[in-house]
TINURO-994691 format. One record per residue (C-alpha): residue number from 1; residue in one letter; z, y, x. Coordinates in steps of 0.02 Angstrom, whole numbers, plus 50000, padded with zeros to 5 digits. Layout:
+-----+------+-------+-------+-------+
:  nr : rest :    pz :    py :    px :
+-----+------+-------+-------+-------+
: NUM :    a :     Z :     Y :     X :
...
+-----+------+-------+-------+-------+
This chain:
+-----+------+-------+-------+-------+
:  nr : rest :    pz :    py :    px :
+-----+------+-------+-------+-------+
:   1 :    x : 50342 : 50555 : 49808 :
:   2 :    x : 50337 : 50710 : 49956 :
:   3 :    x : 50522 : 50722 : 49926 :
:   4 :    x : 50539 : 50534 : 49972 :
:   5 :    x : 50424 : 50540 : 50107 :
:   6 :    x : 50521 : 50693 : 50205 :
:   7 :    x : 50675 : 50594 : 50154 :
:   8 :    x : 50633 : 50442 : 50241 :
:   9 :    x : 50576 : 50536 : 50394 :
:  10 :    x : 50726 : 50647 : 50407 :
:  11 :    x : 50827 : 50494 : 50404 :
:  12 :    x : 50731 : 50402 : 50544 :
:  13 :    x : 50744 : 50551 : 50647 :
:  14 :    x : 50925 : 50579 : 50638 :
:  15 :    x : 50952 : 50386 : 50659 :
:  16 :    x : 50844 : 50376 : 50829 :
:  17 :    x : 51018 : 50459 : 50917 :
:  18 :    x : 51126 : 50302 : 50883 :
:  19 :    x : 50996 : 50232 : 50985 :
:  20 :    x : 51093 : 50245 : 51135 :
:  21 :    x : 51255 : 50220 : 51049 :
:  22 :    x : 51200 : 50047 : 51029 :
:  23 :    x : 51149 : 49963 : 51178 :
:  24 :    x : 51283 : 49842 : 51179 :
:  25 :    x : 51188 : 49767 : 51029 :
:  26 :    x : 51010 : 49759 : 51096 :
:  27 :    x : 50938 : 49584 : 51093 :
:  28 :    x : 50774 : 49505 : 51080 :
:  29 :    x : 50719 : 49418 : 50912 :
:  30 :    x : 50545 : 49390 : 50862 :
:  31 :    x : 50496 : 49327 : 50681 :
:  32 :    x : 50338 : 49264 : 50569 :
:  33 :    x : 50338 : 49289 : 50378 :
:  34 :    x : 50236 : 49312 : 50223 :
:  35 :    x : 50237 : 49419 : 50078 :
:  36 :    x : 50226 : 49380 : 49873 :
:  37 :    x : 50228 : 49490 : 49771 :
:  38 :    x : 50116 : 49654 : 49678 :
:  39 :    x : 50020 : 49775 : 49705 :
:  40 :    x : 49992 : 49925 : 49582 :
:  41 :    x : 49905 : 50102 : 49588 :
:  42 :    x : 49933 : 50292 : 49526 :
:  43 :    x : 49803 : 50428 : 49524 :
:  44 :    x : 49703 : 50475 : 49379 :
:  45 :    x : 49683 : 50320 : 49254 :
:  46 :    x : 49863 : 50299 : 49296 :
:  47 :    x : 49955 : 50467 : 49318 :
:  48 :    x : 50148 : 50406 : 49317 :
:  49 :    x : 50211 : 50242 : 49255 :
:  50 :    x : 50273 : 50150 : 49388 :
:  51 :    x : 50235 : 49956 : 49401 :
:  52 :    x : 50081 : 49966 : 49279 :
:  53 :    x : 49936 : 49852 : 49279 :
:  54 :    x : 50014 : 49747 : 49415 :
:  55 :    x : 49920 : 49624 : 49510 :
:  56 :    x : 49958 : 49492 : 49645 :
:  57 :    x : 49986 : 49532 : 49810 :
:  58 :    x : 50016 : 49430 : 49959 :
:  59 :    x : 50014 : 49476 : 50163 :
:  60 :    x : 50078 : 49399 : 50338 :
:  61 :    x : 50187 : 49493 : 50457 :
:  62 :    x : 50256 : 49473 : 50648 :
:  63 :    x : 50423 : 49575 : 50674 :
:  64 :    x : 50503 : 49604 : 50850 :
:  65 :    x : 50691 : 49653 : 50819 :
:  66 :    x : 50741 : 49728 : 50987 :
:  67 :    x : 50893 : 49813 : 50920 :
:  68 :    x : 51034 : 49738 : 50782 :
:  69 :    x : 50979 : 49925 : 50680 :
:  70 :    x : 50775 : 49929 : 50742 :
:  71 :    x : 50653 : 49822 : 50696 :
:  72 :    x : 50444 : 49850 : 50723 :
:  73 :    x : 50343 : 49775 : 50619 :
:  74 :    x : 50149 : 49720 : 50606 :
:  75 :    x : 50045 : 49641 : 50462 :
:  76 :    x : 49927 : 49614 : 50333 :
:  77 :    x : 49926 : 49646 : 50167 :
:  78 :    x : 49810 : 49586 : 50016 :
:  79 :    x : 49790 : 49638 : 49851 :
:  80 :    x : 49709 : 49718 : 49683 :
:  81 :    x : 49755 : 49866 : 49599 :
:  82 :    x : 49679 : 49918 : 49423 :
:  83 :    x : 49691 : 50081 : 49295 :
:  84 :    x : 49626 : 50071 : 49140 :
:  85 :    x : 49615 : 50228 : 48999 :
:  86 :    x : 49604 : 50133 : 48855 :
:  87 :    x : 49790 : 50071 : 48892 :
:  88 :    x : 49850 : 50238 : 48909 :
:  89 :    x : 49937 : 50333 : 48775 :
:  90 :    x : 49864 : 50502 : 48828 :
:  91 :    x : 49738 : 50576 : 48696 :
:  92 :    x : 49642 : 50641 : 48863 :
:  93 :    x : 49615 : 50473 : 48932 :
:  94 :    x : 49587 : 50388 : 48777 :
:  95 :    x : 49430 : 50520 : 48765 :
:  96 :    x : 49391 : 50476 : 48942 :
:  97 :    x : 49369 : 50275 : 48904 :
:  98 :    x : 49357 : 50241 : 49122 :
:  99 :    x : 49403 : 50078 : 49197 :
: 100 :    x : 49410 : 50027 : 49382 :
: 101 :    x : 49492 : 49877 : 49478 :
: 102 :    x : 49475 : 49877 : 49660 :
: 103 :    x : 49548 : 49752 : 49809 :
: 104 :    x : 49650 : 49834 : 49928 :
: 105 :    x : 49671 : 49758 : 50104 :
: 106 :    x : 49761 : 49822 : 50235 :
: 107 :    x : 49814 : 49820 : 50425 :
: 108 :    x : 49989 : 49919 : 50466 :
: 109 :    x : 50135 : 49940 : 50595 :
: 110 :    x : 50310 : 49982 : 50534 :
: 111 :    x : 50467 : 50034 : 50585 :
: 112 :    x : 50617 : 49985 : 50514 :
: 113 :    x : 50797 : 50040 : 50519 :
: 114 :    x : 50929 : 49944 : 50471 :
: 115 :    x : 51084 : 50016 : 50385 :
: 116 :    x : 51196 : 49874 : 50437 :
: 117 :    x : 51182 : 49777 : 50600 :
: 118 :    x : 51059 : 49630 : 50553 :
: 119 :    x : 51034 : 49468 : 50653 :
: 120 :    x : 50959 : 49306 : 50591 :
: 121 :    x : 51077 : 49162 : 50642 :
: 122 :    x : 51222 : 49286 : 50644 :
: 123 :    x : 51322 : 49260 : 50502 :
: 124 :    x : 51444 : 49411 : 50544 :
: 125 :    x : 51270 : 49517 : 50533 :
: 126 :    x : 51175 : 49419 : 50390 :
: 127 :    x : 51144 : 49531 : 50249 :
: 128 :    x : 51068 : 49723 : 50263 :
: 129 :    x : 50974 : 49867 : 50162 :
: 130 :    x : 50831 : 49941 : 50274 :
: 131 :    x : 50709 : 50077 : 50261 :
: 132 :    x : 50524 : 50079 : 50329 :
: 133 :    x : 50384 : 50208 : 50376 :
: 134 :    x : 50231 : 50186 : 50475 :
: 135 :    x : 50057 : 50203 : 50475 :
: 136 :    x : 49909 : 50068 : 50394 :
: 137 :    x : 49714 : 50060 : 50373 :
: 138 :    x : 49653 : 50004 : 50224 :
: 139 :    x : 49492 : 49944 : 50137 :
: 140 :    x : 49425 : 49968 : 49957 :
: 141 :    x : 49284 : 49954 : 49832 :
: 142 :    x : 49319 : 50029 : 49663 :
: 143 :    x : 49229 : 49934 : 49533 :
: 144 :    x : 49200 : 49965 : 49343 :
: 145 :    x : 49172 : 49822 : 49209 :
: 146 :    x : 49034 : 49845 : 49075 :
: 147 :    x : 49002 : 49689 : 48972 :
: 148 :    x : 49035 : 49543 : 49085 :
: 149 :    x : 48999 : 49612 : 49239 :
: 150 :    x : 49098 : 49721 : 49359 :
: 151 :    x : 48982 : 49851 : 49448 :
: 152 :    x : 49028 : 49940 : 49614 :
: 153 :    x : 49066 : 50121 : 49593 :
: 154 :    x : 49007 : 50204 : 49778 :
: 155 :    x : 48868 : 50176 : 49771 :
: 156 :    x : 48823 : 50242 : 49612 :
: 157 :    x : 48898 : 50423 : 49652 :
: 158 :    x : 48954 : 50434 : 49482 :
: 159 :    x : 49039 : 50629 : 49497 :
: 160 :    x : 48855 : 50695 : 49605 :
: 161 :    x : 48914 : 50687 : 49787 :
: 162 :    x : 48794 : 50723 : 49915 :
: 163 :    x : 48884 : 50565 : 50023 :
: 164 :    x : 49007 : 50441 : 49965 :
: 165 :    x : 49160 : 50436 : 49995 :
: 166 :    x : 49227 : 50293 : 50148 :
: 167 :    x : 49280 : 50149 : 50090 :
: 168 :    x : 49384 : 50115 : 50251 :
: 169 :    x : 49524 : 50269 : 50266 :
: 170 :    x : 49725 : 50282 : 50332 :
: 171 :    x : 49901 : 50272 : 50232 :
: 172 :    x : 50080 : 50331 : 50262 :
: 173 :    x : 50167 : 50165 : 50204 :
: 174 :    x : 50360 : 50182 : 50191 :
: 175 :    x : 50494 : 50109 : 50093 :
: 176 :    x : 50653 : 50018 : 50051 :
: 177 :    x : 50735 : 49832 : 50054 :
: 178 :    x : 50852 : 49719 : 50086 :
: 179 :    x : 50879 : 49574 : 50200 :
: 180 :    x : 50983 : 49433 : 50212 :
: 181 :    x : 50988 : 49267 : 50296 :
: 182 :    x : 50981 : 49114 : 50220 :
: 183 :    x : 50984 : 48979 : 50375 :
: 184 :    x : 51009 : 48992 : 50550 :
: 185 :    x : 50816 : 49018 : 50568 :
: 186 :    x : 50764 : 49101 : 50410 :
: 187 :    x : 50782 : 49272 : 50295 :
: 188 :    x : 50733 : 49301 : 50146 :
: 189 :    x : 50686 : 49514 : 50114 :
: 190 :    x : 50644 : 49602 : 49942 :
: 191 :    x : 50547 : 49784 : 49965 :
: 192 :    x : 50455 : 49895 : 49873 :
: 193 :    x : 50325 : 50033 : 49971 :
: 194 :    x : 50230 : 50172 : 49930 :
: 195 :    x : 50074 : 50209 : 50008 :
: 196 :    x : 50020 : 50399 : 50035 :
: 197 :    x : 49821 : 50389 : 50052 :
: 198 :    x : 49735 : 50547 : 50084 :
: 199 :    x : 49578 : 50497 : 49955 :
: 200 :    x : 49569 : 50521 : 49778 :
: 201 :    x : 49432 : 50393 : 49745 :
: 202 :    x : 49551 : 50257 : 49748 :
: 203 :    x : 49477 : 50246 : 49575 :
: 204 :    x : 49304 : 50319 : 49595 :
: 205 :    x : 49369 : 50494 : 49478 :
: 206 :    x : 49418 : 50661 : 49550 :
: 207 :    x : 49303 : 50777 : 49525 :
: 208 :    x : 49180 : 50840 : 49372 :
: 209 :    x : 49048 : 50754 : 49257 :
: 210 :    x : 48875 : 50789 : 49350 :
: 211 :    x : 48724 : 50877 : 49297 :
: 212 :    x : 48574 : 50757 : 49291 :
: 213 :    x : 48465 : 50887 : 49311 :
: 214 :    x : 48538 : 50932 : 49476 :
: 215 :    x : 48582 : 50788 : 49560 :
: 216 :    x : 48492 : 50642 : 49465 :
: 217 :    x : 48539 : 50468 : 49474 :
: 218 :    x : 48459 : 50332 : 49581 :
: 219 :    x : 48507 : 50199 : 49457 :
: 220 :    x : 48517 : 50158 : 49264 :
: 221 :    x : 48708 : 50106 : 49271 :
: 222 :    x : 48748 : 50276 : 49367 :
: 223 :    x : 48755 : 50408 : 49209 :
: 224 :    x : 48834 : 50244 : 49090 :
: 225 :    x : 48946 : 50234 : 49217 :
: 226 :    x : 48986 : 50417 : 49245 :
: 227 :    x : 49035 : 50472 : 49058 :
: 228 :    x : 49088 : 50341 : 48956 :
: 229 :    x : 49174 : 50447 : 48823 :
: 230 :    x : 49136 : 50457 : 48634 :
: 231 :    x : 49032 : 50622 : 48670 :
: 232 :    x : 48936 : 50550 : 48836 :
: 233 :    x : 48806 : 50677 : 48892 :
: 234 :    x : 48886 : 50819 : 48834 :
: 235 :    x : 49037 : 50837 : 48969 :
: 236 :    x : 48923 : 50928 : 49096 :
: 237 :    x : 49036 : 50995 : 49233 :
: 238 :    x : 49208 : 50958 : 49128 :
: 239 :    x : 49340 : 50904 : 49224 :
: 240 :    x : 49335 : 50710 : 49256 :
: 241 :    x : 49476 : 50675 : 49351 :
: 242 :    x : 49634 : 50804 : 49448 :
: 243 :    x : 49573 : 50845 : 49613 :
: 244 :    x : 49729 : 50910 : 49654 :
: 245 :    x : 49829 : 50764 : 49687 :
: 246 :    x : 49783 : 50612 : 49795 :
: 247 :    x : 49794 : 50415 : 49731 :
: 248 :    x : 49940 : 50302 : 49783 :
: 249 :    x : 49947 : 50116 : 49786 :
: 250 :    x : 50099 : 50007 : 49818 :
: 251 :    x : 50167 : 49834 : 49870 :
: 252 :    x : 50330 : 49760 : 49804 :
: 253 :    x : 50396 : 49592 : 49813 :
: 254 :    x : 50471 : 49462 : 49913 :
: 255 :    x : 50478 : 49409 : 50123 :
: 256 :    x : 50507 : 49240 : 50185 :
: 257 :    x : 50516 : 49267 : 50369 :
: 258 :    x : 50573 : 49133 : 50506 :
: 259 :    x : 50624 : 49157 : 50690 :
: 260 :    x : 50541 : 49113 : 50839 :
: 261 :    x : 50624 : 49007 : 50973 :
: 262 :    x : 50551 : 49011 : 51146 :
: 263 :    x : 50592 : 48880 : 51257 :
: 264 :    x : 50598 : 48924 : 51444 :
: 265 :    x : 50503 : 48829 : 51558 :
: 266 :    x : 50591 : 48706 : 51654 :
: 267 :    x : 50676 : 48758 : 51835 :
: 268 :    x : 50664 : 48623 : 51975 :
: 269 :    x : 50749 : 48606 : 52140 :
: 270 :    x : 50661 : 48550 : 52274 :
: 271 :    x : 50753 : 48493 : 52429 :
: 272 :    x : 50716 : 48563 : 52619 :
+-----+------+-------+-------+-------+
């Protein structure tokens, strides 16, 4: 994941000089769309397969295209993610027995570059691949299911922290797609992003399994909670989770995106 993440910005850097290499092509285009697709998550419950668990995701967008290889791109995004140990093949995680699903929403600005000159209504420029990176705020709540019931995490400071972790923090978002136009006023995109976070609680595990003694629980379901393993209570200050390595969460899927048309306002003569 770094090595895509330097990739991507290495790329937009050296790009930003055909910048002036392509005035000739500037224009103005301004466009709405919305976003179907999934949303998954990697961090501890989930620790490499790609696509697991998926859930359905869904966002709006506004894009302002002032260049046929620039775009910028604002919108929000909505959807769950989920990791569950018991589907893991891991002997580790199997011990573990954790579960979390938590909704992800989130607020971000892009930039896009385009690798071939892209226009909608321009069917010499109608079809391109594009890569994205920019920055988004996103919003949480990791909860747990026992029985019937799903039970927020935070609160509960299942791993003994002195204060929880926020619930609100910042991404890197960046990515890859394609684009292509499908009628003088519409596109169509497919993309697939990564989002760096800079929390591991994405799934309420990072640390170790508290001590009781030392920093007791407020409520029942905080030690059921906490260690859910086939040896619960005797884990003291094991290793819950990889505190090492931050969580990820992604959106893939489709874009349906239409262009604006502006009509100017009317210019009258008047006679002297």
């Amino acid at each position: 994941m770094k090595f895509c993440l330097y990739l991507l910005l290495i790329i937009l850097t050296w790009n930003s000089s055909l910048f002036s290499q392509t005035k000739k092509r500037n224009f103005r285009q301004h466009e709405v769309g919305i976003f179907l697709g999934g949303a998954y998550y990697i961090g501890d419950l989930n620790p490499r397969k790609q696509f697991n668990l998926t859930q359905p995701a869904a966002g709006l967008f506004y894009r302002f295209t002032p260049n046929y290889r620039y775009a910028f791109r604002a919108g929000f995004n909505w959807g769950n993610v989920m990791g569950d140990d018991s589907q893991s093949e891991d002997a580790d995680q199997l011990q573990r027995n954790l579960n979390f699903k938590s909704q992800i929403m989130e607020f971000n600005v892009l930039a896009e570059f385009n690798f071939l000159e892209y226009r909608i209504s321009n069917d010499k420029y109608k079809f391109t691949t594009f890569l994205f990176l920019g920055l988004d705020v996103f919003t949480f709540k990791p909860r747990a299911q026992m029985g019937s019931h799903w039970i927020d995490l935070q609160p509960l400071k299942t791993e003994g922290q002195t204060n929880g972790y926020r619930l609100t923090q910042m991404a890197i978002p960046f990515g890859v797609g394609a684009k292509i136009n499908v009628s003088k006023k519409v596109g169509i995109g497919l993309e697939w992003g990564p989002r760096k976070t800079f929390t591991d609680y994405l799934d309420d595990v990072s640390g170790t399994y508290p001590d009781p003694d030392i920093t007791p629980f407020t409520t029942i379901n905080g030690p059921k909670l906490s260690d859910r393993s086939k040896n619960a209570g005797s884990n003291v200050n094991e290793q819950r989770g990889n505190p090492r390595t931050k969580d990820w969460y992604f959106f893939f899927g489709l874009t349906l995106n239409f262009k604006l048309t502006f009509v100017a306002p009317p210019c009258y003569a008047y006679d002297h």
